[in-house]
C-alpha positions, 0 to 999 in steps of 0.5 A: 500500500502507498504511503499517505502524504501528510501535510500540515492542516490549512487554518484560516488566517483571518479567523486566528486573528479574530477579524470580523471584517476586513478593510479594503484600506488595510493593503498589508492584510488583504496581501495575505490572500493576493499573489505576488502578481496581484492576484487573488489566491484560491481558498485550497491554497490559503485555506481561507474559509468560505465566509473569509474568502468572500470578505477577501474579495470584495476588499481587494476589488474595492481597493482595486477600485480604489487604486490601493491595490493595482490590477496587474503587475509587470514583472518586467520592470521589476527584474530590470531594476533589480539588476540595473546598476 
């Protein structure tokens, strides 16, 4: 018989910290659940719960609006200045 995997169980972050809501205008939370190319993370890989996961949403498409949080980032320009010099 094969072997079972055993991985660390997935929690929902915003609930150990005992939020109720999450503000759009707080970019250092909503980074928890966003890509490093500013996509929004699915739940099975943050472990977000289902209520959670839609607060998520909804904060990071109003900062979106907002300009808080940008739509897309180019990574070209971000490679380039690392190794320009």
């Amino acid at each position: 018989m094969a072997e079972r995997r055993k991985f660390a169980k997935k929690y929902c972050k915003y609930s150990a910290m005992k939020l109720d809501t999450i503000d759009y205008k707080d970019v250092d939370l909503l980074k928890i659940s966003m890509s490093e190319r500013g996509k929004i993370m699915p739940r099975r890989l943050t472990g977000t719960s289902k209520r959670m996961q839609e607060k998520v949403e909804i904060a990071i498409k109003r900062a979106r609006h907002m300009a808080l949080v940008p739509y897309i980032v180019n990574t070209h320009n971000l490679t380039d200045s690392a190794y320009a010099k």
